[in-house]
C-alpha positions in Angstrom: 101.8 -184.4 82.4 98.6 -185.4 81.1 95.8 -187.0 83.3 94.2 -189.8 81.8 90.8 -191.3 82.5 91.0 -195.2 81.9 88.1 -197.7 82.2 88.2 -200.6 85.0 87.2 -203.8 84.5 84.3 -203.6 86.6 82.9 -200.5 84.2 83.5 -202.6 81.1 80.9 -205.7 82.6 78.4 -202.9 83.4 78.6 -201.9 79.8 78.7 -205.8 78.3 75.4 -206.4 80.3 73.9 -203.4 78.9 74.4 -204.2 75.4 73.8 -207.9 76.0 70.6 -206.6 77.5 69.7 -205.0 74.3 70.7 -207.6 72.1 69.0 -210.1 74.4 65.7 -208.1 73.9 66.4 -208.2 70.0 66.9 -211.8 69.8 70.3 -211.0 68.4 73.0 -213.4 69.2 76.1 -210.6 69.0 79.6 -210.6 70.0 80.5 -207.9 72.6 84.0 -205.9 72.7 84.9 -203.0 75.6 88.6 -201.8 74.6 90.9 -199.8 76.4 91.3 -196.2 74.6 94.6 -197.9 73.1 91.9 -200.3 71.5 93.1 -203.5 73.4 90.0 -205.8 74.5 89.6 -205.3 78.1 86.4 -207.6 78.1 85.0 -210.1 75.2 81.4 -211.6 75.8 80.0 -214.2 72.5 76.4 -214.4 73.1 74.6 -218.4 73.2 74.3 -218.4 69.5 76.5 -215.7 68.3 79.2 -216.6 65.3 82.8 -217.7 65.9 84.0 -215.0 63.2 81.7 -212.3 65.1 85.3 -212.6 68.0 87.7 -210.7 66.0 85.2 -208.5 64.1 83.9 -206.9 67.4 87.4 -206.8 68.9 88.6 -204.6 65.5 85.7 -202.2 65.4 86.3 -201.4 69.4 90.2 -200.8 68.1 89.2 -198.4 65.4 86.8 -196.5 66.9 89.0 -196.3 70.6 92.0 -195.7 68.0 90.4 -193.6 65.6 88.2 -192.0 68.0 85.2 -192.0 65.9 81.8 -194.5 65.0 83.9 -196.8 62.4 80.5 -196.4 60.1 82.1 -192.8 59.6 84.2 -194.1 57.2 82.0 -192.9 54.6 85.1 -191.1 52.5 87.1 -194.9 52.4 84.7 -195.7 49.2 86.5 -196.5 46.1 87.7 -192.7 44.6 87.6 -191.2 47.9 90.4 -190.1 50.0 90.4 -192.8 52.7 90.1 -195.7 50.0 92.6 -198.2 51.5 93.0 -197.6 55.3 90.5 -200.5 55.9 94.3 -202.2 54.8 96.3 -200.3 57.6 96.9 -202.3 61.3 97.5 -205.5 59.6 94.1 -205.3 58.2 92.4 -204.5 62.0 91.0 -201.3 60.6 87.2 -201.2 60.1 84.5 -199.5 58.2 81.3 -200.4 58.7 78.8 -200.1 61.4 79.5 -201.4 65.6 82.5 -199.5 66.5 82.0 -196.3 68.9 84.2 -194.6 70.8 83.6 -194.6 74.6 84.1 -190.6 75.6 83.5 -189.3 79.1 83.9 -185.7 79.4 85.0 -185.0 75.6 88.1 -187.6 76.4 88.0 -191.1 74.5 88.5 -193.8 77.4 88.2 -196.6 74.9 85.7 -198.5 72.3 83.0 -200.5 72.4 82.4 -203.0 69.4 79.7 -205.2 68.4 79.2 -207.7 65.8 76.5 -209.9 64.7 73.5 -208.3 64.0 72.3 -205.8 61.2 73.0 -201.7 61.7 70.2 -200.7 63.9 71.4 -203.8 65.7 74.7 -203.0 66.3 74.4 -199.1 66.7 71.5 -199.8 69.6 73.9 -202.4 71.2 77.0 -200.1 71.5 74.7 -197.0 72.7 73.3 -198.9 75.3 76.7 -199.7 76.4 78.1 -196.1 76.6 74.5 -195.1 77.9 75.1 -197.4 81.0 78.4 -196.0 81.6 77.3 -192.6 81.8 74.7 -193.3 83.9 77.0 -194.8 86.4 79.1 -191.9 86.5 75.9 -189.5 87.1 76.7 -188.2 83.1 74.5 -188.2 80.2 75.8 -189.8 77.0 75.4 -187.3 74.0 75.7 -189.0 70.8 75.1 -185.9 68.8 77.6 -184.8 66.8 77.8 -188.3 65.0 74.0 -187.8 64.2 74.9 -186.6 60.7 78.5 -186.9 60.1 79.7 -185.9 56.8 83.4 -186.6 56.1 85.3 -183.4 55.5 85.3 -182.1 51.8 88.3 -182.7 49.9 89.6 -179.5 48.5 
């Protein structure tokens, strides 16, 4: 058997109000996404102001990066001649590649995704840190975003 952490609903508002916090403080009218680590939205917050098409965008980066397990702006290898080129095509087109997808880990398992849409990169990347910030700190952790600092996608050999 295989224990499994899974986020409650209650830990998913904590994170929405930490990244609407953020984006509040940026003047940034984004659209808020906390998935499940199967990448299924277990809470959806539109800021006053933020876009209609911003819904399904946030909701697909949480998916990757739960599903993936990695920031969807990783993707740096699904370029044109690279050997990802494409899989932004695969989940009925769900898949994402650009910046506001993170994976929510706690203790090196991924528990689900956070994804945020409607503001630029810096944006976006401060919105979903704040979020996985707020849920460490309310499980006396510390959040390490490290080893997606400088992420290079594997060489192709």
């Amino acid at each position: 058997m295989i224990d499994v952490k899974q986020l409650t609903l209650a830990e998913a508002n904590l994170m929405l109000d930490a990244a609407q916090k953020v984006a509040e403080e940026r003047g940034v009218p984004e659209t808020l996404c906390i998935s499940d680590a199967g990448g299924w939205p277990l809470a959806v917050r539109r800021l006053d102001g933020g876009k209609p098409t911003s819904v399904q965008i946030a909701i697909d980066k949480a998916f990757t990066a739960a599903c993936h397990r990695r920031p969807t702006h990783t993707y740096t290898n699904a370029q044109p001649n690279q050997e990802a080129f494409g899989i932004m095509n695969m989940h009925g087109g769900r898949f994402t590649i650009f910046v506001g997808g993170w994976p929510i880990e706690v203790e090196g398992q991924v528990v689900g995704g956070v994804g945020v849409s409607g503001g630029h990169t810096a944006d976006d990347i401060a919105c979903c840190k704040a979020a996985i910030e707020a849920l460490h700190e309310s499980l006396g952790l510390t959040a390490d975003f490290s080893k997606w600092d400088n992420w290079q996608a594997p060489p192709v050999e």
